[in-house]
C-alpha positions in Angstrom: 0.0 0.0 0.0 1.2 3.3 -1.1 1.3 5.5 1.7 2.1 9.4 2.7 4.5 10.0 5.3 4.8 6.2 6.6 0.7 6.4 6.9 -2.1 4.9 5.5 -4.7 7.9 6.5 -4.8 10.8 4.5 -6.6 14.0 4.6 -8.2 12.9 1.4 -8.6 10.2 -0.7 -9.5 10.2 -4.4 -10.9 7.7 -6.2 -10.0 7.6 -10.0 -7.3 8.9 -11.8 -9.0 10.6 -14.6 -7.8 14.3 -15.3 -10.7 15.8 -12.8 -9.8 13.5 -10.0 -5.9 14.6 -10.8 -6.7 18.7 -11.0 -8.5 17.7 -7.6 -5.1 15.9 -6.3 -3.0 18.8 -7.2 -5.1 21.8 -5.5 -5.4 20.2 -2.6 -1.6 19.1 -2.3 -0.6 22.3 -3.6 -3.1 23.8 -0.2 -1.1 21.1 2.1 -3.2 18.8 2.2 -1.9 14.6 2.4 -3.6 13.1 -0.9 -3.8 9.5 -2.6 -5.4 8.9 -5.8 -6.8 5.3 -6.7 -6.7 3.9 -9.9 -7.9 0.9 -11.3 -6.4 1.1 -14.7 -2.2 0.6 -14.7 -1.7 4.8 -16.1 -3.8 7.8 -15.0 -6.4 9.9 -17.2 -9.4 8.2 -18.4 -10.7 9.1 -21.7 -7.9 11.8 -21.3 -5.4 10.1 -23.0 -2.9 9.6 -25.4 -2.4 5.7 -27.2 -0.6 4.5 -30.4 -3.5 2.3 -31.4 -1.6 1.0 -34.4 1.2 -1.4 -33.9 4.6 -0.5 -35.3 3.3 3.6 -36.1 4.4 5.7 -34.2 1.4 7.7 -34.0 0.1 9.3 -30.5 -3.6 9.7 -30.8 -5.9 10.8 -28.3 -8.1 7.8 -28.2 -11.0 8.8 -26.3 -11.0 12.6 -25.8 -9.3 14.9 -28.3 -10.7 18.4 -28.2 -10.1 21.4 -25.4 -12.4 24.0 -24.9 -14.1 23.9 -21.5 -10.5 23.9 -19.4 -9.9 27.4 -17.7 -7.0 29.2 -18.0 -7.3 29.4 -14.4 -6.5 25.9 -13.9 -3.5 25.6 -15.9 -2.5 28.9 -13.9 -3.2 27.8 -10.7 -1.3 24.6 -11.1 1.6 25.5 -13.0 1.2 23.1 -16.0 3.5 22.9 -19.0 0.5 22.1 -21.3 -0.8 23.9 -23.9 -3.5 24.1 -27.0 -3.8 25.6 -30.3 -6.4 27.1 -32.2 -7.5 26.0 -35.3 -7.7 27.6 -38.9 -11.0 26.7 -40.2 -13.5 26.4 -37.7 -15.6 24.3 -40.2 -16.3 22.4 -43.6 -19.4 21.2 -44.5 -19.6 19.4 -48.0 -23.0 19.5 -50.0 -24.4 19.2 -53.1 -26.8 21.7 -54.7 -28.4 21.5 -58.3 -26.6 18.4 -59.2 -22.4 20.0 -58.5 -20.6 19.3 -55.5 -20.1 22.4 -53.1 -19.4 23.5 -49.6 -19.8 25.7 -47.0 -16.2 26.7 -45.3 -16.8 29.2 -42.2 -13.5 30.5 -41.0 -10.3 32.4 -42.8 -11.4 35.3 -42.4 -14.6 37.3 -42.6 -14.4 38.1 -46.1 -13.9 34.4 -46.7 -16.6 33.3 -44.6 -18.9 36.2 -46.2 -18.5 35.2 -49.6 -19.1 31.1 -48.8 -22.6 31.5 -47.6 -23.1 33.5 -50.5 -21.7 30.7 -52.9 -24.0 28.3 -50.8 -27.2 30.5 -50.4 -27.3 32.9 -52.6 -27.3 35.9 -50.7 -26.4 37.3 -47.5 -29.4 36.4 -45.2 -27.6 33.5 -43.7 -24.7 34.8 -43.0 -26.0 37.3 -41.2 -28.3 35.3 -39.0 -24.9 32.9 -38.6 -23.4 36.3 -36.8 -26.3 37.6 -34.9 -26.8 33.8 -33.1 -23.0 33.5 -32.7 -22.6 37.1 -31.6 -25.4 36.5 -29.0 -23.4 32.9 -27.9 -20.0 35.2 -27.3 -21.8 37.7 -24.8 -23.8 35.2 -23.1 -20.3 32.9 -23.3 -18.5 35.8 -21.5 -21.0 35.7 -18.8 -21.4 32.3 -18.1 -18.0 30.7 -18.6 -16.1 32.2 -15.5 -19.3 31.4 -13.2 -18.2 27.4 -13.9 -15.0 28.0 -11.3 -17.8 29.6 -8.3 -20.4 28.1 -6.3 -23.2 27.4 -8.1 -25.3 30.5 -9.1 -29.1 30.6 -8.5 -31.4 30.5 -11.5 -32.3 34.0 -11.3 -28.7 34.8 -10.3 -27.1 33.3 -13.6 -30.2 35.2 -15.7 -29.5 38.6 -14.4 -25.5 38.0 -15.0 -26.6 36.9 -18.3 -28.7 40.2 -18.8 -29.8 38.9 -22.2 -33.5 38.0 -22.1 -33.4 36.9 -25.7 -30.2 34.8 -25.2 -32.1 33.2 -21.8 -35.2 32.5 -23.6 -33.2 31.0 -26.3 -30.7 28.8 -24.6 -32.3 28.0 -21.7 -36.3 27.9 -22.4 -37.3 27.6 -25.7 -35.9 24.0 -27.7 -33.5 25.5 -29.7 -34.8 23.9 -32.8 -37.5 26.4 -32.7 -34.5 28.9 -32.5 -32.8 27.4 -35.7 -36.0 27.4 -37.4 -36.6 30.7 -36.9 -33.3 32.4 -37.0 -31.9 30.1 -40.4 -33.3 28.9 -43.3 -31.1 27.1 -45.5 -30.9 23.6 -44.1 -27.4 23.0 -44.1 -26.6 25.6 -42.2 -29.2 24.7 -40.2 -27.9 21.7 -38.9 -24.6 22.8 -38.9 -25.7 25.2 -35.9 -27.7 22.4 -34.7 -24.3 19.5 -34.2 -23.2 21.2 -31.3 -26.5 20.5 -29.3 -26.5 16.9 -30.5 -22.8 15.9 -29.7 -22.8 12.9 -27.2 -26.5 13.8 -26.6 -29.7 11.9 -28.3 -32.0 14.0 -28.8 -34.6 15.7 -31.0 -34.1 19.6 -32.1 -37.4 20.1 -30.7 -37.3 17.5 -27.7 -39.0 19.2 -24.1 -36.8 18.1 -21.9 -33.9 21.0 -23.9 -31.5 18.1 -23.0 -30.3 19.2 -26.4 -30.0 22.6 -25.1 -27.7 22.2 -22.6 -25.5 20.4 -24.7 -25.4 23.0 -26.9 -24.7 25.7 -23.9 -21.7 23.7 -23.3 -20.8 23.5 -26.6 -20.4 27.6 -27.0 -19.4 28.6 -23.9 -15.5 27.1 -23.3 -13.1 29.9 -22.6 -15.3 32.7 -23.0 -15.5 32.5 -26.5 -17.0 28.7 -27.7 -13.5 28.1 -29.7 -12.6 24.3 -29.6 -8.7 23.7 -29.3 -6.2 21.0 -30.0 -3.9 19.7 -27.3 -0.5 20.3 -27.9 0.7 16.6 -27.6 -2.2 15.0 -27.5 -4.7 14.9 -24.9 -2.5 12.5 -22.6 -0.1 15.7 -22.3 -2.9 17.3 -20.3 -3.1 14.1 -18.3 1.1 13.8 -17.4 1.1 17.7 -16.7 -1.8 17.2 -14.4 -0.1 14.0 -12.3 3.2 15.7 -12.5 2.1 18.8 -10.8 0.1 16.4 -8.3 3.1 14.7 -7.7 5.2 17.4 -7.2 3.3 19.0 -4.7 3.4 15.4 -2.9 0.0 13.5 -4.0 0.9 10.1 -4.0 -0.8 8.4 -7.5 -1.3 4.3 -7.0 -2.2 3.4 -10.4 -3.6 -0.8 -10.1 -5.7 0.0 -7.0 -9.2 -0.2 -7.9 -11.4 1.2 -5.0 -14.4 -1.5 -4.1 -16.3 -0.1 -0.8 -16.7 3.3 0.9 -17.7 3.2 4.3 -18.2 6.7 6.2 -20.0 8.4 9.1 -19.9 11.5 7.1 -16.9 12.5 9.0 -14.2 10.0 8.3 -14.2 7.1 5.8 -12.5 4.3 5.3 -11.9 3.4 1.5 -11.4 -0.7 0.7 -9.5 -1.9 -2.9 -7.5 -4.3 -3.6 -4.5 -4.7 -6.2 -3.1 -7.9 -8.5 -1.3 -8.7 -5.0 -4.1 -8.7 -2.3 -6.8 -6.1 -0.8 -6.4 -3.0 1.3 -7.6 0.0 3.3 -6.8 3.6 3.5 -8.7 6.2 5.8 -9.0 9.9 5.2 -11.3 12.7 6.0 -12.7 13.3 2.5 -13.5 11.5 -0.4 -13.6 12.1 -3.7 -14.8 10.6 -6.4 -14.3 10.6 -10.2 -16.1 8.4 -11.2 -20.3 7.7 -12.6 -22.9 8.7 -10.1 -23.0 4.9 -11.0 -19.9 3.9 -9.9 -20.6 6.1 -6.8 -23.5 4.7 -6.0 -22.0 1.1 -6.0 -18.9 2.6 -4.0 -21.1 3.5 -1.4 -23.9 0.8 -1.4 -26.6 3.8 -2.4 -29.4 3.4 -4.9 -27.6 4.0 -8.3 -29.7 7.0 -10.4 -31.0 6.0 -14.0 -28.3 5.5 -16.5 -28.1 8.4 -19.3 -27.0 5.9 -22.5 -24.4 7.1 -24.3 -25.1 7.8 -28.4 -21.9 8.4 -30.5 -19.2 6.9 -32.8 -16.0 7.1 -32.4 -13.0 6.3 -35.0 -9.1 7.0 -34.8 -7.9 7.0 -38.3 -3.8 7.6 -39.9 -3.8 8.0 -43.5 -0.8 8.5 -46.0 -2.5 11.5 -47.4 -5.1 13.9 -46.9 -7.9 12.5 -49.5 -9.1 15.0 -52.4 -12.7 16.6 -52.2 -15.1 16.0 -55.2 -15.9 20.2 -54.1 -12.7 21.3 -56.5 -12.7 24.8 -54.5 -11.3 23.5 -51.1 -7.9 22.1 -50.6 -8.1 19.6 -48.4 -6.0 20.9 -45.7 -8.3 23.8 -44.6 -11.3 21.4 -45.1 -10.1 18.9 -42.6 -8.5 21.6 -40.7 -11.5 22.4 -38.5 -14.8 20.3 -38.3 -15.6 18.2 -41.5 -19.6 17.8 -41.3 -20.8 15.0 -42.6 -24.9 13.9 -43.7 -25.4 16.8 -40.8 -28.3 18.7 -42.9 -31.1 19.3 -40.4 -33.6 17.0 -42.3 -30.7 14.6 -42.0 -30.4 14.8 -38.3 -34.2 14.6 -37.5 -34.2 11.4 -39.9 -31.0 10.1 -38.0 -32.6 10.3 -35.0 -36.1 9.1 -36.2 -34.6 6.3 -37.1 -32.2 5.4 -34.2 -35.1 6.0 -31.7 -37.2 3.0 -33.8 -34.2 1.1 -33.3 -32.5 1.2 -36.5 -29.1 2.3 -37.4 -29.3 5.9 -39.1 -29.1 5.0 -42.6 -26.8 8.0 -43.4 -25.1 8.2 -39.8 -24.2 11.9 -38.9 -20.8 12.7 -38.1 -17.7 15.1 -38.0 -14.1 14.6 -38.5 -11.2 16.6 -37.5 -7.6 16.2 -38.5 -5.4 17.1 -36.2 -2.3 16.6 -37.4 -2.4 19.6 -39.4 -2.7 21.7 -36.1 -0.4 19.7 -34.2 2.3 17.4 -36.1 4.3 16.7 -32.8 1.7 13.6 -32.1 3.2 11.9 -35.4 6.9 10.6 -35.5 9.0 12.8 -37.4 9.0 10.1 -40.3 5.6 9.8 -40.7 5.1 13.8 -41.3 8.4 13.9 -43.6 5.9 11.6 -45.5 2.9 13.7 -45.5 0.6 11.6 -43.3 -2.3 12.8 -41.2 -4.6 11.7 -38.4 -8.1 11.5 -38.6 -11.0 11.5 -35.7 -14.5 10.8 -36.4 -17.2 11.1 -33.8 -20.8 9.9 -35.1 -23.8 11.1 -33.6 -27.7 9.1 -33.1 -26.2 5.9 -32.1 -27.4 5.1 -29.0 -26.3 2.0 -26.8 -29.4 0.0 -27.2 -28.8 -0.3 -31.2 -25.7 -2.1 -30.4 -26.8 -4.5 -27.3 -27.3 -7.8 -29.5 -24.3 -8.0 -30.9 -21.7 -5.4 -30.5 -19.5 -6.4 -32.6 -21.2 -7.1 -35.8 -23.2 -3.2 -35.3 -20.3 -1.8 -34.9 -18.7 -3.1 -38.4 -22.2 -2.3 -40.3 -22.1 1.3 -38.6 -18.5 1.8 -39.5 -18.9 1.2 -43.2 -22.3 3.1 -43.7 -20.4 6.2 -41.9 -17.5 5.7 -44.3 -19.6 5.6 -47.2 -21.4 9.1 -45.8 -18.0 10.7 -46.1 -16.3 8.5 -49.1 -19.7 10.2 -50.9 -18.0 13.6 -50.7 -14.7 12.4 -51.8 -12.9 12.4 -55.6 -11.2 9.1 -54.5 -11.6 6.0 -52.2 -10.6 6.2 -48.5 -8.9 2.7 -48.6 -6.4 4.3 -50.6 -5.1 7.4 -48.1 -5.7 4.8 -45.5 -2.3 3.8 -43.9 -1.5 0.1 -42.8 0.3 -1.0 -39.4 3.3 -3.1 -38.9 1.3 -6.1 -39.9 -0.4 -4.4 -42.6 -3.7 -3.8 -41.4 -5.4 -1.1 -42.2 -4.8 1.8 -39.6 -8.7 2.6 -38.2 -10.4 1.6 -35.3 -13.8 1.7 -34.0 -15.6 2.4 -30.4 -18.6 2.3 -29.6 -21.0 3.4 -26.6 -20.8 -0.2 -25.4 -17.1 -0.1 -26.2 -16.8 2.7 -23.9 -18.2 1.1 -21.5 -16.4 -2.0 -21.4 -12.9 0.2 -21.4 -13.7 3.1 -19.4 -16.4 2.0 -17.0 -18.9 5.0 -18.8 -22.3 3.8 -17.7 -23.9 3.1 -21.0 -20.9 4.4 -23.0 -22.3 8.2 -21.9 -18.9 10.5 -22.3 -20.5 12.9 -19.5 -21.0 9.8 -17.3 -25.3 11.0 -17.1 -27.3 13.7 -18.8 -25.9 17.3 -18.6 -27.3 19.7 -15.9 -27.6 23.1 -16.1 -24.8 25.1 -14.9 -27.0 27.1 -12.0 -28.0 25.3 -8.6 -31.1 23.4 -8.3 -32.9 21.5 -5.0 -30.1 18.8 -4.8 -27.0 20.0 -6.2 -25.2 21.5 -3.2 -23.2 24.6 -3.1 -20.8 23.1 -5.6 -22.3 20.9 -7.5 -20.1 17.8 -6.3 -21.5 17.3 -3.1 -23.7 13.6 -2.4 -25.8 12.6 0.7 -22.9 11.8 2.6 -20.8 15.2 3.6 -17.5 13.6 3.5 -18.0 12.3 0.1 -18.4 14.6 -3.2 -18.4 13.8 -7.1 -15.8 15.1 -8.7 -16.5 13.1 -12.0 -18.3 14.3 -15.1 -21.1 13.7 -13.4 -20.9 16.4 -11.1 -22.7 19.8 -11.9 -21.1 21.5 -14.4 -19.1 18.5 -15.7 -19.0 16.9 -18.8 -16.3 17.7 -21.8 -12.0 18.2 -20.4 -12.8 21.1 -18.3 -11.1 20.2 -15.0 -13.8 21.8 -13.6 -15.5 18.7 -11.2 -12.1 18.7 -9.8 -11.3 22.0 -9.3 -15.0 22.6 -7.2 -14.6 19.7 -5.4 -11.1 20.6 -4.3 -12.5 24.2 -2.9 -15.4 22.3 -1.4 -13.1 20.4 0.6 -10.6 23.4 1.5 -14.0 25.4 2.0 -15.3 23.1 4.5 -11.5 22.6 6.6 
């Protein structure tokens, strides 16, 4: 047993090693505090992470995780971490058709540029103009509500008067925002090109009454203050080792094969049970954290587990020799793939996507986007593979919800692979197989996860990348000052699943850690 100071009782004790539970570890060590993080898995980070999925290619991909937008600055302040991110380009590319020639819509390059593509798309200057109106009225509302994510939780009627923005309130946070779309846009591209962000990771309808979709949108535009969705310098994983280095440094003490099974606590001192590949053990400690599911929790702590939130999306790590060519002529594929390559995401499409996931049927042209980011951030390829021009590529699908795949894993997954290939190999002048690299043993360089994959590797209850449904980001009957806090005062959430969690923000850790330091 891995222990501070000749002990096994610690101030607090942390219970995963994803990047929350380790921005958690480092605030609280940094504040003096004795800290020891548990983790099942034999390296720390969760979904955070960095892999080379392809044998013999010496390509660093973040597997799970692999955008930045939600992280403070604060946080990588605060901590001291040598980590950084980098803006993209292009924000997005969005391939079409329109009377019977292949075209596109490229936002980003410039105002000019951006100008003059929804007039090649539209015909006029209507869209774009609605485009800068609803973004212009995300920015100010993002301004407002971004730095509120690092305080105790605002009341409802606090957050609305901060927002000061009764249009931006009643669209964000009342009104489904396809009603919003509907009336704001008209082309339906660019309709459901404004419509992805509320749909990533989330299944739901544009117009669904519960405005789950809603809040995934919020999320989706507030990060930083300005809704601008980074690339990790590194990878994600480089988040990850700056985030246990700092821990480490100020003298957490990270036991990675130690998976927690039992926490026991009188609500003023607990006593944490795991075991390792060599026997079981207990550590004590004041606090406890946890990042982990409320599911995962709920098991630690022998409480009634809440209702799942399945998870719904696709995800596929790619390396290709070469950057395929567009059957749209006036894009060069590197500022197409730069930012966000939309994919069958016209808003007809994603209502029939959804229609037809929610009957139980794979979409039949699966939505999805794609990002390269190689061509933001060559340092996660070996120097030989970018002297010969290769390039990463991440897909994340959206309607695919756990259930479609609960009969046979395996096989859904293959048939939902190909028809999402096929979306995008519609849009190209040549055949994907072709730009496709092959590993040491000459496979072809692509793999596949699935909610149920997820699952399986990461412990995500129903493959849901925010571990349940997002909440909104003000304080409610049960969510505590903070928004990590549980029914037992010694024990908070400082998972995903906490208020405000969900996406690499840091954030579930961060509250947690003033909770505790708060409370002492």
């Amino acid at each position: 047993m891995p222990a501070h100071e000749g002990s096994r009782t610690y101030d607090t004790v942390i219970v995963g090693g994803g990047h929350n539970g380790l921005v958690a570890a480092a605030y609280l060590a940094r504040a003096g505090k004795s800290v020891l993080v548990l983790e099942r898995l034999d390296h720390t980070g969760g979904a955070a992470v960095s892999t080379r999925p392809f044998a013999g290619v010496d390509a660093r991909l973040s597997r799970y995780s692999y955008l930045v937008s939600l992280l403070p600055k604060k946080i990588v302040r605060d901590l001291g971490l040598d980590f950084r991110v980098r803006g993209r380009t292009i924000s997005s590319y969005t391939p079409a058709e329109r009377d019977g020639r292949p075209t596109g819509l490229l936002v980003g390059g410039g105002e000019r540029r951006t100008r003059e593509a929804f007039a090649r798309l539209t015909g006029g200057d209507r869209e774009y103009q609605a485009w800068q109106r609803f973004y212009g009225m995300t920015g100010r509302l993002a301004q407002r509500v971004f730095p509120t994510l690092t305080e105790p939780l605002p009341t409802r009627d606090e957050l609305r008067r901060r927002i000061d923005d009764e249009d931006a309130w009643r669209a964000l946070f009342e009104e489904p925002i396809g009603a919003v779309i509907e009336r704001d846009f008209t082309d339906d591209l660019v309709r459901g090109v404004v419509l992805t962000d509320a749909l990533i990771g989330t299944f739901a309808d544009a117009h669904d009454t519960s405005l789950r979709q809603n809040r995934c949108l919020l999320y989706h535009v507030i990060g930083g203050g300005t809704g601008a969705w980074d690339v990790p310098v590194g990878g994600m994983g480089a988040l990850t080792d700056a985030l246990a280095a700092a821990a480490r440094a100020a003298g957490a003490v990270i036991a990675t094969g130690h998976e927690a099974v039992r926490i026991q606590t009188d609500g003023r001192s607990a006593e944490i049970a795991y075991r390792t590949a060599d026997g079981e053990g207990v550590a004590t400690a004041r606090h406890v954290l946890v990042n982990a599911s409320p599911q995962e929790l709920a098991v630690l702590t022998g409480d009634a587990a809440p209702t799942p939130a399945d998870g719904a999306q696709l995800k596929v790590n790619m390396l290709l020799k070469r950057l395929p060519r567009l059957r749209d002529g006036s894009v060069n594929p590197r500022e197409a793939f730069a930012g966000t390559f939309h994919i069958a995401e016209g808003y007809e499409q994603l209502a029939t996507a959804h229609a037809q996931a929610a009957s139980g049927e794979l979409p039949a042209a699966p939505p999805s986007e794609i990002y390269c980011h190689s061509l933001t951030d060559p340092t996660i390829l070996g120097r030989d593979l970018v002297e010969r021009g290769y390039q990463t590529l991440t897909l994340f699908g959206l309607h695919t919800p756990a259930r479609l795949f609960a009969q046979d894993n395996d096989a859904v997954r293959d048939e939902l692979l190909k028809s999402t290939l096929a979306q995008l190999e519609s849009h190209l002048a040549e055949p994907l197989v072709d730009c496709l690299a092959t590993d040491a043993e000459g496979r072809p360089c692509i793999e596949a996860r699935t909610p149920l994959d997820l699952e399986h590797d990461l412990r995500l209850p129903g493959g849901n990348i925010f571990h349940r449904e997002l909440a909104w980001p003000y304080a409610q009957e049960d969510t505590g000052r903070w928004g990590v806090e549980t029914r037992h005062a010694n024990v908070l959430l400082c998972g995903a699943g906490a208020v405000r969690g969900g996406g690499v923000s840091g954030v579930p850790g961060h509250n947690a850690a003033m909770a505790v330091l708060e409370g002492d």
